[in-house]
MIFILUM-93377 format. One record per residue: x, y, z of N, C-alpha, C in turn. Coordinates in steps of 0.02 Angstrom, whole numbers, plus 50000, padded with zeros to 5 digits. Layout:
BEGIN
XYZXYZXYZ/...
//
This chain:
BEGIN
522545007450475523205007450504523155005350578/523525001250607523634999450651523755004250720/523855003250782523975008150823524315006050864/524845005250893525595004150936525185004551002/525214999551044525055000651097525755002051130/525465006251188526145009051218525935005551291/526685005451305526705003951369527145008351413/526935008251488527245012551535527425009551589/527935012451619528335009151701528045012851748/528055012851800528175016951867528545012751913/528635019251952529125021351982529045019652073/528945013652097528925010052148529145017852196/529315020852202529535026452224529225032152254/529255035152181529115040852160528285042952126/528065035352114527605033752078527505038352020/528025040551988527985044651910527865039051857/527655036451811527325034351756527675036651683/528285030351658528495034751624528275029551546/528305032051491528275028751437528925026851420/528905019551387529435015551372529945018151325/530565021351359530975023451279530975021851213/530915014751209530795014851146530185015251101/529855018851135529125022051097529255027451092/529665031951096529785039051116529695041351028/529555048251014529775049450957530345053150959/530515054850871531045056950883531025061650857/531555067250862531785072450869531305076650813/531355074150747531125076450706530355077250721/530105070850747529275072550740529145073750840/529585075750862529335079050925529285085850902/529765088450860529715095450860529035097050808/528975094750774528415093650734527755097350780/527775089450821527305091050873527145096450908/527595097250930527725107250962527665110750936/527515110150877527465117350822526675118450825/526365111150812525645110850828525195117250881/525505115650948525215119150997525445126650996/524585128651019524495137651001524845141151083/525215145751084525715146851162525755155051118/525255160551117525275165751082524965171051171/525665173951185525685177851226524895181551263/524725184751192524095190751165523395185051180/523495177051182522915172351186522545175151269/522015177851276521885177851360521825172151400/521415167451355521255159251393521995158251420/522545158451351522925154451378523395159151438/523305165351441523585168851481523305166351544/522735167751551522285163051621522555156351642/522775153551597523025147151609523635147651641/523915149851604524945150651637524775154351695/524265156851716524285162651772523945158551833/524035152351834524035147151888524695147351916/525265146851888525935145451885526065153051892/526125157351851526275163351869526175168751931/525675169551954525175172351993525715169352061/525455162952099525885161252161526555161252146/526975161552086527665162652104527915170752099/527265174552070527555181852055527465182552148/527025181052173526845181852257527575181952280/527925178152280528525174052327529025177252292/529075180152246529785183952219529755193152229/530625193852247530575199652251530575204152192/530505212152195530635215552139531215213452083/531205216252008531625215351993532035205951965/531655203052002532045196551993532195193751919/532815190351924533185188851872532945178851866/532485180551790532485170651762532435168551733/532485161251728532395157251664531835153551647/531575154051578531085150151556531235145251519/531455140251575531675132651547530985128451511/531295128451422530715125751389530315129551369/530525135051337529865139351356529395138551267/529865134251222529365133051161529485137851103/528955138851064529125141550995528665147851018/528325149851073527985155851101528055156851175/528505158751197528725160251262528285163651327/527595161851327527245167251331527315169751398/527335163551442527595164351531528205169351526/528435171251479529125175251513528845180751478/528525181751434528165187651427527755191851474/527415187951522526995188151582527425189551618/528155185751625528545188151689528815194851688/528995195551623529365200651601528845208651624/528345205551599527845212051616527625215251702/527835210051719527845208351803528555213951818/528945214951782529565217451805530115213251835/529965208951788530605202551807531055202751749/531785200251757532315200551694532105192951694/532115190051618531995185251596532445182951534/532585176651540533215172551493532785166151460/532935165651402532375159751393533095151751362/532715146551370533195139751348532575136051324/532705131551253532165126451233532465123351200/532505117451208533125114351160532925111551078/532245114151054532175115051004532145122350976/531705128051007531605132250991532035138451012/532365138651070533055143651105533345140351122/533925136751068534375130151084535145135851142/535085141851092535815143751143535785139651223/536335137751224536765136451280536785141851334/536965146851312537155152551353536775153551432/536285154651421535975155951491535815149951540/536205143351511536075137451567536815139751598/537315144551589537995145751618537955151551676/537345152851699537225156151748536775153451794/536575158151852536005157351909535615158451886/534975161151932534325165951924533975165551998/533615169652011533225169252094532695164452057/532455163151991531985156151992531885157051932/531665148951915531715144051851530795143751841/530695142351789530115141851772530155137751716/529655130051730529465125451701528915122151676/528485127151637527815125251615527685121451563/527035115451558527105110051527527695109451476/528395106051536528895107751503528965098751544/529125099251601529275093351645529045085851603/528395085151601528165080251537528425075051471/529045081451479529375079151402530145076951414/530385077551476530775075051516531005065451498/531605066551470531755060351443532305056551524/532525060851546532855061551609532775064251665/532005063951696531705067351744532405070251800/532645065051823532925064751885533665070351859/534055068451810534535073751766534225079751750/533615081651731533445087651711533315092651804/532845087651848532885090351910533485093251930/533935090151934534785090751966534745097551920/534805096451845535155103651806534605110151830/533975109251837533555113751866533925117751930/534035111951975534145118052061534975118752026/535475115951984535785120551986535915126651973/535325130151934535285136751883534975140551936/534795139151999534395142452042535155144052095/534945150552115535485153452163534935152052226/535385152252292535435147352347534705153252376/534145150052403533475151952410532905152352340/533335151152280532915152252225532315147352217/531835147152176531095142652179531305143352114/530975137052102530785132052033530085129452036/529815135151980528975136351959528925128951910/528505123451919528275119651891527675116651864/527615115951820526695115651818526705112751757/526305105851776526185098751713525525098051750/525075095051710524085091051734524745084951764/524295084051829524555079451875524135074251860/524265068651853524135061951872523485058651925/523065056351923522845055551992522565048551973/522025047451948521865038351960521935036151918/522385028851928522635025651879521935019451820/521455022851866520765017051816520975021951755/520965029051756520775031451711521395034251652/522075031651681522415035351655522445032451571/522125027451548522265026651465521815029151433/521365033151447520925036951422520935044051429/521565044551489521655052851495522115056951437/521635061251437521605067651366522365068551363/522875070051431523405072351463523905066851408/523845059451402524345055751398524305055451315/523725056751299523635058651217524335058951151/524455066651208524945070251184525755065451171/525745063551090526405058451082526845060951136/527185068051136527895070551159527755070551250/527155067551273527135066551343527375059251357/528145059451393528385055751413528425051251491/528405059051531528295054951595527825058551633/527465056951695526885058451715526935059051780/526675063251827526955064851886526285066751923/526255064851981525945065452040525985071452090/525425073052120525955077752172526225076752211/526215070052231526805065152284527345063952256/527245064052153527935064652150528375070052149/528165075552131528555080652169528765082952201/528355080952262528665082452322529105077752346/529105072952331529735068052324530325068552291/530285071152226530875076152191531195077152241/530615084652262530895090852307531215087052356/530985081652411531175079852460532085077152458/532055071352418532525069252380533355074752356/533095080152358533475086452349533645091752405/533255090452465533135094552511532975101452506/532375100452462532135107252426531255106952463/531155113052476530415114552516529865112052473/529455112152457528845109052415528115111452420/527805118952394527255119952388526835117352343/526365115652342525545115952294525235120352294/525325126152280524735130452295523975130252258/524215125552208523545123952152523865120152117/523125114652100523125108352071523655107452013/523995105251984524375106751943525205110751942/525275113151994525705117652005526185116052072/526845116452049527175115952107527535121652123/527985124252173528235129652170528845126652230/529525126652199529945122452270530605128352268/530715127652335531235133052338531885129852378/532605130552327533175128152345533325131952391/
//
């Protein structure tokens, strides 16, 4: 069987790297795809993992805080972690927690783990992000960043069919800038920006 070569744009800009819409899959075999990957709360590796992303944003939030786990998948496990943190937590996935409901409120911060990636509308999903954030709130982000382009058709990262667009840490902070939103890195992979 043959193999589709794919092709990708960037972003003179932003330098994000996106795959050509019409290679995208669809609905049916993205979710497919997502069912694939193991996101089991009780996993420790993968707890270690989310706790790149978790760890510096539990730092920067106060007691109590109220959020959303935008994307959070068919195993929610980051909001399990938050939750245990003593945070109120709302989850949205538009395959797996399709309700609507909790994009009709705020939160002191959003949380977006290898969620950004699959972004068919980077720049529309950004905008709907800081609006769910009340005014000082941070938006936890964390996708494998991008870095040299010799290597990117061999990187493990772009593998993944349902990875659509690809981001830098210049492009985030360009997001952020673009928005007039602050822009941490505290670790490779991880952004942390506060409206």
């Amino acid at each position: 069987m043959e193999v589709e070569e794919l092709f990708y744009w960037q972003c003179p800009r932003c330098e994000a790297r996106f795959l050509d819409p019409a290679q995208r899959l669809g609905p049916v075999d993205e979710r497919a795809e997502y069912l694939r990957h193991q996101n089991d709360v009780r996993d420790e590796g993968y707890r270690r993992f989310l706790s790149k992303l978790a760890g510096p944003l539990n730092a920067r939030l106060k007691p109590n805080a109220s959020g959303l786990d935008y994307g959070c998948g068919p195993g929610p496990a980051l909001a399990g972690m938050l939750r245990e943190a003593g945070h109120e937590m709302a989850l949205y996935d538009p395959f797996f927690e399709p309700d609507t409901a909790p994009l009709s409120r705020t939160y002191d911060f959003v949380t977006c783990t290898e969620t950004a990636e699959h972004f068919f509308d980077p720049a529309g999903e950004f905008d709907r992000l800081g609006a769910l954030l009340k005014p000082g709130g941070w938006l936890g982000v964390m996708t494998c960043f991008q870095t040299e382009d010799a290597k990117f058709a061999k990187w493990q990262y772009r593998q993944d069919p349902t990875h659509v667009v690809f981001y830098r840490e210049a492009t985030l902070r360009h997001i952020a800038g673009m928005r007039g939103w602050h822009c941490e890195i505290p670790v490779k992979d991880v952004a942390l920006m506060r409206v």
